[in-house]
VOPAGU-2260 file (C-alpha; in pm, 1 decimal, decimal comma):
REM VOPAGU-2260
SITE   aa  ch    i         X         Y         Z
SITE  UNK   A    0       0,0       0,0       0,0
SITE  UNK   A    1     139,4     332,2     -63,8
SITE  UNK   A    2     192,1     566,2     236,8
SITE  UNK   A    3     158,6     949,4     224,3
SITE  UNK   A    4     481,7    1021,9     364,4
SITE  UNK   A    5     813,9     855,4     388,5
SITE  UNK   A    6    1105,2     930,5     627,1
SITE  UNK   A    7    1411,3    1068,1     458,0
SITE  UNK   A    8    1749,4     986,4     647,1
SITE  UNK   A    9    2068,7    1217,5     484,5
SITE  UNK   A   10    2396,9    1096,2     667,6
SITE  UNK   A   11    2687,6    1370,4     696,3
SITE  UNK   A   12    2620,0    1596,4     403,7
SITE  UNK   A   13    3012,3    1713,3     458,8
SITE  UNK   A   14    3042,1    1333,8     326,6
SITE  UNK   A   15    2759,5    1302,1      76,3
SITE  UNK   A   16    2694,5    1642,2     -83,5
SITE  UNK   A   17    2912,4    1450,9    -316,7
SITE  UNK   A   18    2627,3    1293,3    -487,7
SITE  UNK   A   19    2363,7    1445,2    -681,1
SITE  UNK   A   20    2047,2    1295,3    -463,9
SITE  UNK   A   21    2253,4    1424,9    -125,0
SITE  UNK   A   22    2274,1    1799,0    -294,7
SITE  UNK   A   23    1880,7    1797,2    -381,1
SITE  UNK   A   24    1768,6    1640,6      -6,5
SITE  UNK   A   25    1983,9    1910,0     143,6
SITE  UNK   A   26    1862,6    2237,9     -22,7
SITE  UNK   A   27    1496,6    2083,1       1,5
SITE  UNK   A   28    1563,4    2056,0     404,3
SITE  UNK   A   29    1719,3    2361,4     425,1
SITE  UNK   A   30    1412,7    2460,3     229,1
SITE  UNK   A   31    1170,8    2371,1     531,0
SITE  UNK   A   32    1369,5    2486,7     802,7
SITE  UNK   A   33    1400,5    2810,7     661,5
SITE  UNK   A   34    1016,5    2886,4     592,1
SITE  UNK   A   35     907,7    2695,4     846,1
SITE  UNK   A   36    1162,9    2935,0    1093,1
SITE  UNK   A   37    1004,8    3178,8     859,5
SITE  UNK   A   38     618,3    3067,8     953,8
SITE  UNK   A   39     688,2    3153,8    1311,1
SITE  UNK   A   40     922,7    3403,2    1393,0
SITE  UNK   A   41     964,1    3635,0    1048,2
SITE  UNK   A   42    1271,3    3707,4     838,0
SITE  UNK   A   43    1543,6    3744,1    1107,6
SITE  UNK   A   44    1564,2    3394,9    1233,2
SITE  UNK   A   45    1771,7    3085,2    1134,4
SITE  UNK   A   46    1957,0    2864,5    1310,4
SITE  UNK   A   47    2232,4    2760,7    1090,9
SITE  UNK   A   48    2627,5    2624,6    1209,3
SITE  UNK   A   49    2905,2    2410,5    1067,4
SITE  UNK   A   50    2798,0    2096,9    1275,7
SITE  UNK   A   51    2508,7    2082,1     999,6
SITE  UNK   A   52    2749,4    1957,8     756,6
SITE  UNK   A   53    2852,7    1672,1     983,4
SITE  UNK   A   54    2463,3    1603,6    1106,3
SITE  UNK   A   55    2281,7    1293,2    1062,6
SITE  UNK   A   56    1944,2    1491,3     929,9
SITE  UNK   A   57    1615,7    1363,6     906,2
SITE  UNK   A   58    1313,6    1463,8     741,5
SITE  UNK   A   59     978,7    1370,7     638,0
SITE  UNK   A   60     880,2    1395,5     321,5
SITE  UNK   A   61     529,2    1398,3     124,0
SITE  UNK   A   62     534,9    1158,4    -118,0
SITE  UNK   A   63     219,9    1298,0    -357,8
SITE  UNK   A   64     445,7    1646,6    -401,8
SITE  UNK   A   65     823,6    1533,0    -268,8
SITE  UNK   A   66     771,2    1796,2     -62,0
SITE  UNK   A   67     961,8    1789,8     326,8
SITE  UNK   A   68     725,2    1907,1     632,1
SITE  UNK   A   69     942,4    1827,4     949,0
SITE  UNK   A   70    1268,7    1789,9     953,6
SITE  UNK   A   71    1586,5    1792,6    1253,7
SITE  UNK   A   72    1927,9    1639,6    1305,0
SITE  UNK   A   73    2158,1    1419,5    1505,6
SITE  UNK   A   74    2545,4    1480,7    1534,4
SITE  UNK   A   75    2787,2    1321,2    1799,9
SITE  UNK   A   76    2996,6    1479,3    2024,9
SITE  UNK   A   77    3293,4    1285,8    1884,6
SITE  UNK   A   78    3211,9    1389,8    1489,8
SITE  UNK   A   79    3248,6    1745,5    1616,0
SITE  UNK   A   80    3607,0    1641,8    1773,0
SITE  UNK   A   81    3693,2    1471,6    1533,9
SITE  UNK   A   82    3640,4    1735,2    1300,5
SITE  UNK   A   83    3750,9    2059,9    1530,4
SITE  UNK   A   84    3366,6    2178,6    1561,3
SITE  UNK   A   85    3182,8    2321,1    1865,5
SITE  UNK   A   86    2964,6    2128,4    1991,4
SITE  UNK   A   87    2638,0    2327,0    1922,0
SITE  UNK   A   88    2507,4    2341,8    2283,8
SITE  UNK   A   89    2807,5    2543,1    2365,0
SITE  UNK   A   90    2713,2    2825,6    2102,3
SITE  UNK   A   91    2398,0    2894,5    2346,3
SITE  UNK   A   92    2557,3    2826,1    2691,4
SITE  UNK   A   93    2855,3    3045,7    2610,4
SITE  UNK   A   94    2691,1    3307,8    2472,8
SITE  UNK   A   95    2707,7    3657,1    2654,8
SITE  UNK   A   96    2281,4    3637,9    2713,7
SITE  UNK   A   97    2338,5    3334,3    2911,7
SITE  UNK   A   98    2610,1    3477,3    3189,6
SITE  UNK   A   99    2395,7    3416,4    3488,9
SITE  UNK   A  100    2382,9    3041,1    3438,5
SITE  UNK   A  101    2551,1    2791,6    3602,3
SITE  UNK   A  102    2759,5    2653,7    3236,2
SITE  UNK   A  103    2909,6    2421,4    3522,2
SITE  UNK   A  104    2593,1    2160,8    3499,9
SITE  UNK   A  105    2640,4    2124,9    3118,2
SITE  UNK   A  106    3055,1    2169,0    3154,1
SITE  UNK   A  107    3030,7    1868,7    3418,6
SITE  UNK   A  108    2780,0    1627,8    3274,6
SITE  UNK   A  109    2987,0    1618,1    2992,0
SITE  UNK   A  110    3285,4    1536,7    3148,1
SITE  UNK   A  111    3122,2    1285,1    3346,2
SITE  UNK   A  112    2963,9    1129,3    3007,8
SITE  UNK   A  113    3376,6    1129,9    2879,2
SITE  UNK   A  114    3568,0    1026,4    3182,2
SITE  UNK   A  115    3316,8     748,1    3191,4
SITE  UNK   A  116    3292,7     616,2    2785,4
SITE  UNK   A  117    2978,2     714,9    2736,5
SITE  UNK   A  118    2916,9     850,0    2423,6
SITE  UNK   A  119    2649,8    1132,4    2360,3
SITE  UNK   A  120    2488,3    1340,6    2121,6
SITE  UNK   A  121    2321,1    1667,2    2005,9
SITE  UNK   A  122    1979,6    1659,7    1868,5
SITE  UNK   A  123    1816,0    1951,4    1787,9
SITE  UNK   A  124    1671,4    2214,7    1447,1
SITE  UNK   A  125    1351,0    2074,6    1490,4
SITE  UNK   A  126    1103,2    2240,7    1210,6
SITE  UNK   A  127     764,1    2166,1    1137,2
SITE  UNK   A  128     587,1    2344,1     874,1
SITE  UNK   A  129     254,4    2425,2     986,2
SITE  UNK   A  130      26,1    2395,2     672,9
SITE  UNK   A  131    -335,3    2487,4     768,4
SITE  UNK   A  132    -455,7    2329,5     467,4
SITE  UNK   A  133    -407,0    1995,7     643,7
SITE  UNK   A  134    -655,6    1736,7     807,5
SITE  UNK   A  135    -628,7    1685,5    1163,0
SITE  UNK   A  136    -558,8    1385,6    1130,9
SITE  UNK   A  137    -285,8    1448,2     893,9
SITE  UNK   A  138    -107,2    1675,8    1124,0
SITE  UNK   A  139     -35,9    1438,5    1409,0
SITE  UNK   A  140      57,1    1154,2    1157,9
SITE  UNK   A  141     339,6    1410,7    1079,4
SITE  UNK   A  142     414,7    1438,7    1465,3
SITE  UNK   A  143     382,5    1076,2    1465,9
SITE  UNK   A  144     639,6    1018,6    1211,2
SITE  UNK   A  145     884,6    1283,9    1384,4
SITE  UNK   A  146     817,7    1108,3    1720,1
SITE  UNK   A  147     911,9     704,8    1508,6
SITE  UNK   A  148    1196,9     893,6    1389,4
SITE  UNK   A  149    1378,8    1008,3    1670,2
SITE  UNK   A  150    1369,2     710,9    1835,9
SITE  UNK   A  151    1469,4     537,0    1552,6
SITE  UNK   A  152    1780,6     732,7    1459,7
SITE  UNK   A  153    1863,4     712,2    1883,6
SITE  UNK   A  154    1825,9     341,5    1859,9
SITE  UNK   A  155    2051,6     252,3    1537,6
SITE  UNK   A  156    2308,2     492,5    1662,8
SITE  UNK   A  157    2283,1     287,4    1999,8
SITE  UNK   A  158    2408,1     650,7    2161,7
SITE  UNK   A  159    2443,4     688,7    2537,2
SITE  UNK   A  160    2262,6     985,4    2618,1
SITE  UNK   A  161    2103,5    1288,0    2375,3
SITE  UNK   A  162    2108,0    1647,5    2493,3
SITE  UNK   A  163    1939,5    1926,8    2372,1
SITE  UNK   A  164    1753,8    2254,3    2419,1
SITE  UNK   A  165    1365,4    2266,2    2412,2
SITE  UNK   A  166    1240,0    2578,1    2385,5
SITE  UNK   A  167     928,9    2625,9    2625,3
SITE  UNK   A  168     707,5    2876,2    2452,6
SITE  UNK   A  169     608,2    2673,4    2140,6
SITE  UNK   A  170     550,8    2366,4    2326,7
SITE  UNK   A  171     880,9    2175,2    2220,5
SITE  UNK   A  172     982,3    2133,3    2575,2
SITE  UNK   A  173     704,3    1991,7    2690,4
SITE  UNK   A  174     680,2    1736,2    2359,8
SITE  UNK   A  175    1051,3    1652,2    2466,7
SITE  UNK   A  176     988,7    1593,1    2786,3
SITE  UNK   A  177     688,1    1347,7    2659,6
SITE  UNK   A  178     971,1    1160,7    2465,6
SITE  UNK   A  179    1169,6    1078,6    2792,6
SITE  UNK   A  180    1378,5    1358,7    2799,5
SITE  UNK   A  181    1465,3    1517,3    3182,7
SITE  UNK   A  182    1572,5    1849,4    3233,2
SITE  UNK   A  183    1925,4    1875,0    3355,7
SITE  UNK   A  184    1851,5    2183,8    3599,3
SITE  UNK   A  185    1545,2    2378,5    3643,0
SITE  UNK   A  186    1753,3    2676,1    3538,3
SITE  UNK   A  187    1655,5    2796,1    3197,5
SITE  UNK   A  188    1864,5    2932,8    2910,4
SITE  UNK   A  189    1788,1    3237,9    2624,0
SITE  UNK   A  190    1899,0    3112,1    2268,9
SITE  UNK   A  191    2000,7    3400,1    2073,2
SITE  UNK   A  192    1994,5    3247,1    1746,6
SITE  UNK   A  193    1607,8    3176,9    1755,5
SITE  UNK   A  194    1493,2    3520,2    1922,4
SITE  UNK   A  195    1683,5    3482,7    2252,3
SITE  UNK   A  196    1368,0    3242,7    2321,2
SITE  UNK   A  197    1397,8    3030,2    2662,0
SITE  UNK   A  198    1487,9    2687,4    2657,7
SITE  UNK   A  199    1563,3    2426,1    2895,9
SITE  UNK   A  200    1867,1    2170,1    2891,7
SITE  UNK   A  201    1723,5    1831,3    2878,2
SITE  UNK   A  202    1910,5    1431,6    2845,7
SITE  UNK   A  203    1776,4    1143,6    2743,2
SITE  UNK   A  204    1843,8     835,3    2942,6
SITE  UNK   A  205    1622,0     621,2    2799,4
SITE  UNK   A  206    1285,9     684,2    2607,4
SITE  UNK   A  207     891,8     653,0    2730,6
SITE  UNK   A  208     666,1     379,9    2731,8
SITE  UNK   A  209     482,9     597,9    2464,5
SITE  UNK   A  210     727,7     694,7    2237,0
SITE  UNK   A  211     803,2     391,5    2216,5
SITE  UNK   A  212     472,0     196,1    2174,5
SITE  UNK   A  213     441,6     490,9    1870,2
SITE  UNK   A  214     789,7     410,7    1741,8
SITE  UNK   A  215     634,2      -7,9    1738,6
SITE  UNK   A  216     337,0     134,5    1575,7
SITE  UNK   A  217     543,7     321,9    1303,6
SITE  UNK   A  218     835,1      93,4    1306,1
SITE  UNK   A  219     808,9       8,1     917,6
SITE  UNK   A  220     863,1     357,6     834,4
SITE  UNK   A  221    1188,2     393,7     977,3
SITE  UNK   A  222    1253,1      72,8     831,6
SITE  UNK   A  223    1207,0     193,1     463,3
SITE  UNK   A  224    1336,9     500,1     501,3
SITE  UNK   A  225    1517,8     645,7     216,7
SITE  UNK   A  226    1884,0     670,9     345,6
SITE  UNK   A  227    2162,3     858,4     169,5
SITE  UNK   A  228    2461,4     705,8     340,3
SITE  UNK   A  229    2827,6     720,6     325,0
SITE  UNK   A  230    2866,2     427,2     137,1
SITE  UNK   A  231    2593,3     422,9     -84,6
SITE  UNK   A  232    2386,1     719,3    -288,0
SITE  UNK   A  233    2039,4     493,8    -153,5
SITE  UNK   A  234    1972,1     243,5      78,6
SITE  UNK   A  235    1695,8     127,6     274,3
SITE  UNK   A  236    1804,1     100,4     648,6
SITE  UNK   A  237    1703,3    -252,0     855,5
SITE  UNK   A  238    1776,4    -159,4    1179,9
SITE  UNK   A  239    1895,7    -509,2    1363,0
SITE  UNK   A  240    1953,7    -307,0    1680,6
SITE  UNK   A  241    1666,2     -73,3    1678,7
């Protein structure tokens, strides 16, 4: 049966921008982000940094138009060593805006995550383009699909821990929360580069009971997912961890 919408997986662009398919998924995600960054806060807003280019980014995409309606991405901790690139959660803690807060919770559960092996991630660029031309029902397939997909990507990266910033007025810290996420300290951060909006700090230990029943529900859609990879311009990801 054909499905309305299929997940789209690009792996490092910095490593597949090479091929033609790569170059189109990326300027149609950067498409969404911007308009849907666009939809809510006007023309001086987006988000934009060098870890993109090493990013696992995910997307989902309408299959009737090949158009992309939500979209965010994944990169390691290690990827941006390995490659000499800040770690985006530093950008906001360090910035000037966020000198009253105690940078010594982030500074020290990362160190704790290192000294101890554990590897961890950044997750975050979550966009959702709100078309109000869409069903109900529609709508909260999308979020469904977003929800399969971030587990999904946490699970066949078989990560240690995800952190990232969930900004509370538009709800996103509340969905994160939903997902599993905790917040690392009740104290709550301005991010300059999306209206100096507040945010927690939340980690991911390990995901709901709901997410994951949804992820279960969705599974085959992770499954199939159209990933540009490394090693090959198209593959279709089985998961035998996830």
């Amino acid at each position: 049966m054909n499905q309305p919408y299929n997940i789209i997986h690009l792996e490092s662009p910095y490593e597949t921008l090479s091929k033609l398919e790569g170059q189109y998924l990326f300027s149609k995600i950067l498409a969404c982000r911007l308009k849907s960054y666009q939809q809510r806060y006007g023309n001086q807003v987006f988000p934009f940094g060098p870890e993109d280019f090493l990013s696992d980014i995910v997307a989902i995409q309408r299959n009737c138009n090949q158009q992309i309606v939500a979209t965010f991405k994944y990169v390691s901790f290690l990827s941006c060593q390995n490659f000499s690139v800040e770690f985006p959660l530093f950008h906001t803690i360090q910035d000037p805006i966020n000198d009253k807060f105690h940078h010594e919770l982030v500074s020290n559960w990362m160190s704790q995550n290192e000294n101890s092996n554990k590897q961890f991630a950044y997750m975050g660029s979550f966009t959702n383009y709100q078309d109000s031309r869409l069903e109900i029902d529609e709508r909260r397939l999308i979020k469904d699909l977003i929800t399969t997909a971030i587990v999904g990507i946490v699970l066949s990266k078989k990560i240690d821990h995800i952190i990232v910033t969930g900004i509370i007025p538009n709800g996103a810290s509340n969905y994160i929360q939903w997902l599993g996420f905790e917040k690392l300290c009740e104290e709550v951060v301005l991010v300059k580069d999306i209206n100096q909006s507040p945010a927690h700090i939340l980690v991911l230990n390990e995901f709901s009971k709901a997410s994951l029943s949804l992820y279960d529900k969705y599974r085959s859609f992770w499954d199939e997912r159209n990933c540009i990879s490394v090693e090959n311009s198209e593959i279709k990801g089985k998961d035998e961890a996830a």
